[in-house]
N, C-alpha and C positions, 0 to 999 in steps of 0.2 A: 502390591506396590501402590502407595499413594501418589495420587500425581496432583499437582498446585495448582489447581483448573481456579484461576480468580484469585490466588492470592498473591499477595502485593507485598506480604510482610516478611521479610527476611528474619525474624524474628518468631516467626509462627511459624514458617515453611520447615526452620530447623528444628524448634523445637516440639514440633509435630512430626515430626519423622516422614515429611515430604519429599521425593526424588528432588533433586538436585543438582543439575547439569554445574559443575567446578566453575566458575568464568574468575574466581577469586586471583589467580597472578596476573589477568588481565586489569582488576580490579588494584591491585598493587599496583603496576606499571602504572597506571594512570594517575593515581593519589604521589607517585614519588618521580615521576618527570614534569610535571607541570601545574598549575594552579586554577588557573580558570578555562571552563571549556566549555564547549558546546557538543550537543546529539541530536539526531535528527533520525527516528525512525518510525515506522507505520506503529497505527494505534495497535495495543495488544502484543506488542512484539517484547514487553519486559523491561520498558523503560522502567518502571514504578517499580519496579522487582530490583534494580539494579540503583536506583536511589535508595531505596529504604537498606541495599547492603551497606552502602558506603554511609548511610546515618550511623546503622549499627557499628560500621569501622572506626570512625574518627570518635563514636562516642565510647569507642577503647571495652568493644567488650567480646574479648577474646574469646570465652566458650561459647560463642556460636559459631566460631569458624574452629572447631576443633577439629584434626581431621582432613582438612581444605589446605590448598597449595599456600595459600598464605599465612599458614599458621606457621611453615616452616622459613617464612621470607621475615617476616614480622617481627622484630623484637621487643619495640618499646610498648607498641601499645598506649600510648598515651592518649587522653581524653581531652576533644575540643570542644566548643560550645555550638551546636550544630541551630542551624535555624531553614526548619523544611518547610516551604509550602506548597499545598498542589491542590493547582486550579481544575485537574479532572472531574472530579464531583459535582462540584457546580454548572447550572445554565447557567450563562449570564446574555440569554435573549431580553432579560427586563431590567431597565434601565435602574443605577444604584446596586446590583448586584455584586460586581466589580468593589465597587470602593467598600462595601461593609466586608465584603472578604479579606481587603486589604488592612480594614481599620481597624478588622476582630484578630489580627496576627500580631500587628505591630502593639494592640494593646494587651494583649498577652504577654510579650515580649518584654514591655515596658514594666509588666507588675513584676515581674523577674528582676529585673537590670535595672529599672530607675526612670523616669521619664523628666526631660527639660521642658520646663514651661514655656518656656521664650519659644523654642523650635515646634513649630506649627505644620507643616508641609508634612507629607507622608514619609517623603525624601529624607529631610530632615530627622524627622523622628527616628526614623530605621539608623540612620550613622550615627547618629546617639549611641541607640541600644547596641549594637557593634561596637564602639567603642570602650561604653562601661562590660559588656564580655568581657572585653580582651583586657581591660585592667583586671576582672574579678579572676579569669580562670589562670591569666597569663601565660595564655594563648588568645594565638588569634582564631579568627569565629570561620566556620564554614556552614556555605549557607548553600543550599540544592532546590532546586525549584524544577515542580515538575508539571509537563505541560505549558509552558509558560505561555504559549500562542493560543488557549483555545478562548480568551475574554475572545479573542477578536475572531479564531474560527467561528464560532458560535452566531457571530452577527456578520460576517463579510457577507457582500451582494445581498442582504436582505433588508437595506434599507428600513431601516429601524430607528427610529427617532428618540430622543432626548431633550426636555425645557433646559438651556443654561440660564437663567436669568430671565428675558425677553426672546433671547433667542433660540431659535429649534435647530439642532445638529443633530448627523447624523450618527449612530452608538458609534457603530465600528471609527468612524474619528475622533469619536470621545474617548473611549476603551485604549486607543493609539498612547491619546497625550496622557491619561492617567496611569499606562506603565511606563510609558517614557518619564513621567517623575519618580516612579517608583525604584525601575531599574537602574535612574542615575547615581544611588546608592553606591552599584560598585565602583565609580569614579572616585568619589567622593572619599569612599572608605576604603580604600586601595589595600593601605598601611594595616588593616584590621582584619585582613582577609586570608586568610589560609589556604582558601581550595573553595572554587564558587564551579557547579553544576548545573546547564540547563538544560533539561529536554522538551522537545516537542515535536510535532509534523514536521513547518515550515521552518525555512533557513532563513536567518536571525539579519542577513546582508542588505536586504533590501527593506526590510521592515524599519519605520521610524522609530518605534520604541526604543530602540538602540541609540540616538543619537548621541552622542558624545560617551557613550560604555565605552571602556577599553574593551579592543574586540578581542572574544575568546577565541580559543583555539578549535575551530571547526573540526570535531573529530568524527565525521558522519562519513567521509570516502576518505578514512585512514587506514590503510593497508595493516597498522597495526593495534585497530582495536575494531573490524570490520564485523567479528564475532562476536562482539560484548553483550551483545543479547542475538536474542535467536538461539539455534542449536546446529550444531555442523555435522554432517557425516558421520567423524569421528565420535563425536558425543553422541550419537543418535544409535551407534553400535554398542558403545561401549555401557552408556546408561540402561538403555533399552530391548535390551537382547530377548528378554523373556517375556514382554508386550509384543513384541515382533513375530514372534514363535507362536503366540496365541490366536495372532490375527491369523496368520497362514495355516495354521489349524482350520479355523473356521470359515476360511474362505477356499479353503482345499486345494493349496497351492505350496509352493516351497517359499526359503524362509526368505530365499534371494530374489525371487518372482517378487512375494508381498515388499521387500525393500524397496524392488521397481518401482511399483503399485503408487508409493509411500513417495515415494521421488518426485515424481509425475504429480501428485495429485498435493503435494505439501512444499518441495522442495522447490528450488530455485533463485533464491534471492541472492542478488547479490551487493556490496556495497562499497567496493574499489573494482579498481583494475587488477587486483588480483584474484575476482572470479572466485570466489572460493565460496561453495555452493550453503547458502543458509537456509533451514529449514524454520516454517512461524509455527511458533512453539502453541501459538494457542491450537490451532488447528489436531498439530501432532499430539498433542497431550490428551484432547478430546476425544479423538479418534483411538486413543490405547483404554479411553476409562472407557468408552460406547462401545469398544470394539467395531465400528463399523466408519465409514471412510465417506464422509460428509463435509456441505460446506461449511463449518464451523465461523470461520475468521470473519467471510464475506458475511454471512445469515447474522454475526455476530452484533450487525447495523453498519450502514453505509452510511458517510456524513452526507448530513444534507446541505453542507455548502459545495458539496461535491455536485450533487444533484443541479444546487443551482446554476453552478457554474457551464455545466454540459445542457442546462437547455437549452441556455442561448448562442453557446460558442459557435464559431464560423466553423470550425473542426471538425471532421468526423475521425473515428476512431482507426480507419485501415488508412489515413491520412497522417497518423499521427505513431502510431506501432511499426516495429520492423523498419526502422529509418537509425541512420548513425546522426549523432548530436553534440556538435560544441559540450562542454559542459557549464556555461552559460546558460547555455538556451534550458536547461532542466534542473538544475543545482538551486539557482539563485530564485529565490521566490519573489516573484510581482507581481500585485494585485489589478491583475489585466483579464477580463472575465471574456476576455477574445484571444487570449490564449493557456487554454490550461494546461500545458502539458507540465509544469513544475508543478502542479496541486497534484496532479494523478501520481505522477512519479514519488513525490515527497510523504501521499498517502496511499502506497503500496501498491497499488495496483496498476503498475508498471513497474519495472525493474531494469535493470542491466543487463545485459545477456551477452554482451560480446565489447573487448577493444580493439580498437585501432590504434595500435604505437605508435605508428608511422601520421597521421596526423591528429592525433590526440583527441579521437571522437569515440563515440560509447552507443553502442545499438542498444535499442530499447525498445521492447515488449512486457507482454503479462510472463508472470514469474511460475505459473504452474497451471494445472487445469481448475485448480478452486478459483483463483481469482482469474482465471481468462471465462469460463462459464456464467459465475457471478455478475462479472463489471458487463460483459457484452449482451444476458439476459438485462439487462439494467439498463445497459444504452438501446437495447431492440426495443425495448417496453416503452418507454420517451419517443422512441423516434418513430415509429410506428402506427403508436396508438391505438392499437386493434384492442377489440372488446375479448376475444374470448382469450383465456386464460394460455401463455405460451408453453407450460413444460407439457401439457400434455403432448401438445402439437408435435414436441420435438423427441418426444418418447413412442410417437409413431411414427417417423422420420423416420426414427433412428434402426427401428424392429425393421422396417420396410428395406431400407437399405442392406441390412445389414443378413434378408433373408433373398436378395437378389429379384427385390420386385421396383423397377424403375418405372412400372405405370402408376403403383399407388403411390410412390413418390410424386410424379405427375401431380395426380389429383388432389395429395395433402398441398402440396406449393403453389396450383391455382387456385384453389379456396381460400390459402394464410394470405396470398395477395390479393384477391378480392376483398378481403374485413379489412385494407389497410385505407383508411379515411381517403376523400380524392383530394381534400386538402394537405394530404401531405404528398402528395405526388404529383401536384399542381407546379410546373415549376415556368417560370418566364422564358427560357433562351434552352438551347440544344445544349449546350456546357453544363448546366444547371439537373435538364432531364436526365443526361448520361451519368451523370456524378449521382443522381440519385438512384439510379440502377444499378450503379457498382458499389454504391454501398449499402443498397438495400441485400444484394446477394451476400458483398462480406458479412453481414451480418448474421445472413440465413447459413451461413455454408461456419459460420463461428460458434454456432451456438449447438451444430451436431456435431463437432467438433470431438468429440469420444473417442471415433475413428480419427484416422492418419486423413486431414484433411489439409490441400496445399491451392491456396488461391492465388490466381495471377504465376502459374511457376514458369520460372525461367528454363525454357529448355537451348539447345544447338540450334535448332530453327523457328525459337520466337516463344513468346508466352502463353502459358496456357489458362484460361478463364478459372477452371477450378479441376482439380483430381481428387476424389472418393475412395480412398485405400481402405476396406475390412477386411476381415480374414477370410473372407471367400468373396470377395469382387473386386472388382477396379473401376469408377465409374470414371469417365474424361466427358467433362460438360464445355461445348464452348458457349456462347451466350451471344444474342442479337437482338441489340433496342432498334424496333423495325423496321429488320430485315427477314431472310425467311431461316427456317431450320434449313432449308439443304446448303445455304451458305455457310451455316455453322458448320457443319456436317464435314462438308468439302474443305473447310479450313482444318479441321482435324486429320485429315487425309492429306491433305496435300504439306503438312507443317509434319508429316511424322508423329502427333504427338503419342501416341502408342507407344514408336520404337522403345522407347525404356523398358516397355514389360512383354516383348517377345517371349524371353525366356519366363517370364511368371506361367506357375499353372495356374491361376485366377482366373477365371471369366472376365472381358473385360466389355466392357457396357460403355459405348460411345454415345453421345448424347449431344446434341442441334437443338437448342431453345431460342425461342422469338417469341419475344416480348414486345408488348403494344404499349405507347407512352401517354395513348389515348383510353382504355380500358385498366392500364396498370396491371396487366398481370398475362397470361401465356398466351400467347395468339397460335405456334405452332409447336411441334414437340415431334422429333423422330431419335429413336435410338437402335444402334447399330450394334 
């Protein structure tokens, strides 16, 4: 089985004899209910895969969908003038980047169709060339643009300057007004338009580039086209049967166990309210050609306006996960670097995980253990700052706990908190120091996360600091920023937190930590 690790060409994928997950009668419904739309999905997830089908569609060329649920919806097949561009390839950190991408399209475009001398503006010239299309093919023109946000991902928050004349701007507001002329094309050219496509991260609502666009149809939390990329369940069985079979082969397990595996460590995404479980295809695809079950997606590069954005936001991450949300507060993208939670969400790593009917709110957390591992190794590493390297750290954590030794746990967790700088644990007011102990542990207790690990749980009589579930222990930690361990200790005892695991045969390992907000790391330690 060949699997499409990187390709982008519906054109190649087919006629390479590339696996193939169907999405083609989704790809019909879409081309024949409506015109202009919009997509919003994390990088890697097939947007490019899913523009380059619909070029090959409109440009009416049937034996590549031979075969495919829309061969038998499809009748006419007719050929429109398609005009793709995609700003993925491109930086555009250096100023002028931007506009020679824009000036080398439209003048390609122009040696095709015709170019007006008068019509000078980029805007301009493009509704020309749309125009002479639709006299020459007669039809009117579709046009797909893909990525269309990243001129400006590329430079948001990194203050990157530009000469206008006399004056210095900054890119990302230069980058703004130069697609804002570019995109008011489909105003303009309304009449010429057949079917206009844009994809990218951010949501198109808040960004100025838009001004005066007739707004597309957001189909990014449309219940019926939520699977247009990705791969679901169903496609993941039905495609994949005999990659699935290989893996549990090799990892000496059944074929339903590795499914699990597969679920857990790929699956999760979702993109309505209807919850219907998407797995990211780059990851799964990777893991059938390596056979082996890695971060692909995450390791694949993280943006770095993502980066920028979390080193300075007021947010921490156990501050911001496992909460329900307007879909305001996370849909709508604002360039507000104090609050990111619409960039995390918009670029994947965060998802949906639950609704609320009843007042039309959306829980959200990470979508699997690749990107909750990834993004929170990511945010420990910034937030921390410690010099030695963290997987090892967390790869003897992990052995330790998991062979029921809670002294050498002890020991590794007063050392990773002693390398942690005192200027990051320096804090002005008591509000300040406890907020940074509870999220220095979410961090700690996230990133071993392997195991069944539950912070903060809600029990019958009160909550509990953190529970350590492996298949042979049960650790219950309560936690004291300077206090002693027998307080901890006595709060576990006297709150019940045990009672749940009476009946477990496990061993269960109670544990009293007191923490110094002077020394930053374990002042006492008893475990029962």
């Amino acid at each position: 089985m060949k699997y499409p690790i990187g390709i982008q060409s519906f054109e190649k994928l087919r006629e390479d004899g590339y696996v193939y997950a169907d999405k083609t009668e989704l790809v019909y419904k879409l081309v024949t209910t409506g015109n202009i739309y919009f997509l919003s999905r994390p990088r890697r997830f097939g947007k490019s895969l899913l523009v380059s089908t619909l070029k090959c569609y409109f440009q009416g060329r049937k034996e590549l969908f031979k075969g495919l649920a829309i061969d038998r919806l499809e009748t006419e097949w007719a050929e429109y003038p398609v005009f793709h561009i995609d700003f993925n390839g491109d930086n555009f950190t250096a100023p002028g980047i931007l506009e020679k991408k824009i000036e080398g399209n439209i003048a390609r475009w122009e040696a095709l169709y015709g170019k007006d001398p008068i019509r000078t503006t980029v805007g301009d010239r493009f509704t020309y060339v749309l125009q002479q299309a639709h006299k020459q093919y007669g039809r009117r023109c579709v046009v797909l643009i893909d990525e269309y946000d990243k001129p400006i991902l590329d430079v948001l928050d990194a203050h990157y300057k530009i000469k206008i004349g006399e004056d210095e701007r900054l890119l990302e507001d230069w980058h703004r007004e130069v697609l804002k002329g570019f995109y008011s094309v489909f105003k303009a050219a309304d009449e010429n338009l057949q079917f206009v496509l844009l994809t990218g991260v951010t949501k198109f609502s808040q960004v100025s580039v838009f001004s005066g666009f007739n707004q597309p149809n957001d189909i990014s939390m449309d219940r019926d086209y939520e699977a247009l990329c990705g791969i679901t369940q169903e496609e993941l069985e039905h495609y994949f049967a005999e990659p699935i079979e290989e893996l549990a082969q090799k990892f000496r397990t059944t074929v339903d166990a590795m499914k699990e595996r597969l679920k857990r460590q790929y699956d999760g995404y979702h993109f309505s309210d209807n919850l219907t479980d998407i797995y990211n295809p780059f990851s799964l695809l990777n893991a059938f050609q390596k056979k082996t079950l890695d971060n692909y997606w995450f390791r694949s590069g993280t943006p770095t306006y993502l980066i920028r954005l979390l080193s300075h936001t007021q947010e921490n991450l156990d501050e911001m996960t496992g909460r329900y949300y307007a879909p305001e507060e996370f849909v709508d993208y604002k360039a507000d670097v104090e609050k990111p939670l619409p960039m995390i969400y918009q670029s994947g790593y965060l998802t949906i995980k639950n609704y609320e009917m009843e007042f039309g709110t959306f829980l959200l957390d990470f979508p699997n253990n690749e990107v909750k591992n990834g993004f929170v190794s990511l945010a420990a590493s910034n937030y921390f700052q410690t010099k030695e390297p963290m997987n090892s750290w967390i790869r003897e954590v992990i052995i330790a706990l998991r062979e029921g030794k809670p002294d050498t746990f002890r020991k590794l967790l007063t050392a990773f908190l002693a390398d942690i700088p005192y200027t990051m644990r320096r804090k002005e007011n008591e509000r300040e120091r406890e907020r940074y102990f509870h999220y220095t542990f979410y961090l700690i207790f996230r990133l071993i996360s392997v195991y069944t690990v539950y912070t903060e749980k809600e029990q019958s009589e009160g909550r509990v600091d953190c529970i350590v579930e492996t298949p042979s222990y049960v650790y219950i930690f309560e936690f004291k920023l300077d206090g002693t361990a027998d307080e901890a200790l006595r709060q576990i005892e006297e709150k019940g937190y045990a009672r749940p695991y009476e009946s477990d045969n496990r061993p269960i390992n109670k544990i009293g930590v007191s923490f110094s907000s002077q020394t930053g790391t374990i002042e006492d330690w008893k475990c029962l």
